[in-house]
C-alpha positions in Angstrom: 37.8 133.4 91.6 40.9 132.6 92.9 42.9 132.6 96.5 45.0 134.9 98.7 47.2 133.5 101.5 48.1 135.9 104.2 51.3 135.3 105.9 51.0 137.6 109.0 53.8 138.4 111.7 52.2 138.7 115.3 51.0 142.4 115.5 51.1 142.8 111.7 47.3 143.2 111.1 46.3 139.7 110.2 43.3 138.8 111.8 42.3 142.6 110.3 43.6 142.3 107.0 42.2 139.1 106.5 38.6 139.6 107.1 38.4 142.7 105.4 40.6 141.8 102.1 37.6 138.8 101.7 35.0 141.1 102.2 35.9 143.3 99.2 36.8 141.0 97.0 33.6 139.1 97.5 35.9 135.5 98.5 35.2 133.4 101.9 37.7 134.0 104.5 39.4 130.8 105.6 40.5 130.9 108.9 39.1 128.6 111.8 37.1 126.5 108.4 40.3 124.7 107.9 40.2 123.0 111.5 36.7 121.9 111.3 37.1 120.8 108.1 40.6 118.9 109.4 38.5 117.8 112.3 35.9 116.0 110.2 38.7 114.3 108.4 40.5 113.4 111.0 37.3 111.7 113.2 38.3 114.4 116.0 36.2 117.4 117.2 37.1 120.9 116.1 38.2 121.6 119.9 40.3 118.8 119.3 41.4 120.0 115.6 42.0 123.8 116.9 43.8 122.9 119.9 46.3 120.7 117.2 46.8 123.4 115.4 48.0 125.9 118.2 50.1 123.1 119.8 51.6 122.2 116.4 52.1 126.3 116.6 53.6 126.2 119.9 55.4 123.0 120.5 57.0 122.5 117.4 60.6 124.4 118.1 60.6 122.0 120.5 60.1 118.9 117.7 62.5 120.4 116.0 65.5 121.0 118.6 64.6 116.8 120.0 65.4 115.8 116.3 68.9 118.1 116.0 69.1 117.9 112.4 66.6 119.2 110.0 64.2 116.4 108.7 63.2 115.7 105.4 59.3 117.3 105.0 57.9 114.4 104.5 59.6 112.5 107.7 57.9 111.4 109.8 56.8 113.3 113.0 56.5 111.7 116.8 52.9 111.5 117.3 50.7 112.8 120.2 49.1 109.5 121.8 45.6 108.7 121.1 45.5 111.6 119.0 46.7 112.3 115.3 50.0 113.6 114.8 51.1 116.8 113.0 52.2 115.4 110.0 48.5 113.6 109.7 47.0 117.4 110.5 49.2 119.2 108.0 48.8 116.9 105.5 45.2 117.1 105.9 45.5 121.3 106.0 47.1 121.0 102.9 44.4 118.8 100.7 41.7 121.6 102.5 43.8 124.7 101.7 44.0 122.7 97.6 40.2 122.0 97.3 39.4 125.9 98.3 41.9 126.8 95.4 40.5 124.3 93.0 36.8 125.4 94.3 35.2 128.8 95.0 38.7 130.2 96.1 38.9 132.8 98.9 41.3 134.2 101.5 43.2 132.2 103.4 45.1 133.4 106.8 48.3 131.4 107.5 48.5 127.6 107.6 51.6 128.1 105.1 49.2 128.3 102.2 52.0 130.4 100.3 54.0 127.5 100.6 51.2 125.0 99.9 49.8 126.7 96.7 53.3 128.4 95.3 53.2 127.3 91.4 49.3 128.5 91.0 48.5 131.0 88.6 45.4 132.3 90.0 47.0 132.8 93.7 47.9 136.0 95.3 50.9 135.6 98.3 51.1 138.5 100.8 53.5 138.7 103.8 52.2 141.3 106.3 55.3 141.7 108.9 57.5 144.6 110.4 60.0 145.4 113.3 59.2 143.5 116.8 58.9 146.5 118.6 56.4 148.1 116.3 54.3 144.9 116.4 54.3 144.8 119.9 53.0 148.4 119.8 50.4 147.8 117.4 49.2 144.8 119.5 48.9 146.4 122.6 47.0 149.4 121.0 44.8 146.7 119.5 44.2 144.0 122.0 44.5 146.2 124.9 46.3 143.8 127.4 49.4 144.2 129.5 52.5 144.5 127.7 54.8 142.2 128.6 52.1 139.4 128.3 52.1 140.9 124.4 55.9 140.3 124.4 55.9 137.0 125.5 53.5 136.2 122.9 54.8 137.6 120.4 58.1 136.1 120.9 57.1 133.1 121.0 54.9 133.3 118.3 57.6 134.5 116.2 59.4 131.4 116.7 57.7 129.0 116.6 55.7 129.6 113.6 58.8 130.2 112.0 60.1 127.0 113.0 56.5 125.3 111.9 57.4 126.7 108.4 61.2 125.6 108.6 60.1 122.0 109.4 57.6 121.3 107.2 58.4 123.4 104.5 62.2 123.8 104.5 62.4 127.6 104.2 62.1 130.9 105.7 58.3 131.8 105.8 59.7 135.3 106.3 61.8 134.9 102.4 60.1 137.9 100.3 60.8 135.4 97.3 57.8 133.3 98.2 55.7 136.7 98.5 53.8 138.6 95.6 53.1 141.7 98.0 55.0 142.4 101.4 53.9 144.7 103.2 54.8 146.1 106.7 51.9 146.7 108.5 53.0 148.7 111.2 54.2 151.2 109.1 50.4 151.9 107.2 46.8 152.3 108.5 45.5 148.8 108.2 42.8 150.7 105.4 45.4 151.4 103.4 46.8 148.0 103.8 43.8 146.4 102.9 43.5 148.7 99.7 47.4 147.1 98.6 46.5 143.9 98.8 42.9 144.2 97.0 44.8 146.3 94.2 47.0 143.4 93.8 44.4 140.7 94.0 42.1 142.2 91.3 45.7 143.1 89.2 45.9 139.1 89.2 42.1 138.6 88.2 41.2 137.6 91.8 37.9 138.2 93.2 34.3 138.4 92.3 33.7 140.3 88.9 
């Protein structure tokens, strides 16, 4: 049935888009499944596994500027005590993110799957972004908190899952090249958004007949 990844810029409808992209194309949406699964092969708890993947998230810029230059991908990565280290985790993401390919497909929401699953036929690769300030906009219409707690947020989420993608991946998870569909998602109602990214999915032969 295929899979759709979901790149998503903070504030650029991802959590939305997500959700409702599976829903009508009748595919599972993959979002916190890929920690619990990670957690079970890992021997860790899926507190454990989530809490990885947001401190991979937002510690990694800070990997990256200890090691000055950029790493090989497959370096290896100082792990956290007791615990496993990134590498082990995305490693792990990865083989998950392959299996829901190989398997009943579905929509996956970040964890670099556009990166992960490039050279397959039956994948869709959408990039939902747009300018900072319009993100922050949309994110404080839709989450309702204070707006310079949004900023900060945002900010730092821009970096450092930029830097996630840099590390591991050696390019610019922001490239349209590794995208079938970008789409800025400040600029549309998130309906109409949704309606692109279905249009493209079923123009690819994705989803359930």
């Amino acid at each position: 049935m295929g899979v759709v990844t979901i790149s998503a810029s903070y504030g650029a409808g991802g959590p939305e888009v997500g959700p409702a992209v599976a829903e009508r194309l009748g595919l599972v949406f993959h979002d916190r499944a890929i920690p619990a699964q990670v957690a079970g092969r890992l021997g860790v708890s899926q507190d454990d596994a989530e809490a990885n993947d947001e401190r991979v998230v937002r510690g990694l810029w800070r990997l990256v500027a200890s090691l000055g230059a950029m790493p090989d991908p497959v370096g290896g990565v100082v792990p956290t005590a007791g615990q496993p280290d990134e590498r082990a985790y995305r490693e792990h993401t990865e083989r998950v993110l392959r299996e829901i390919a190989d398997g009943a497909g579905g929509v996956v929401l970040g964890r670099g799957g556009a990166m992960v699953l490039r050279d397959r036929p039956d994948a869709l690769h959408v990039r939902l972004d747009g300018p900072p300030e319009a993100r922050l906009r949309a994110a404080v219409q839709r989450y309702g908190r204070p707006e310079d707690e949004l900023r900060r947020e945002l900010q730092a989420n821009d970096t450092t899952r930029q830097a996630y993608v840099r590390h591991f991946y050696r390019c610019d998870p922001a490239a349209a090249r590794h995208y079938h569909l970008v789409v800025d998602g400040t600029a549309l109602p998130l309906e109409t958004v949704v309606d692109l990214v279905v249009a493209a999915a079923r123009a690819r032969g994705i989803g359930a007949a």
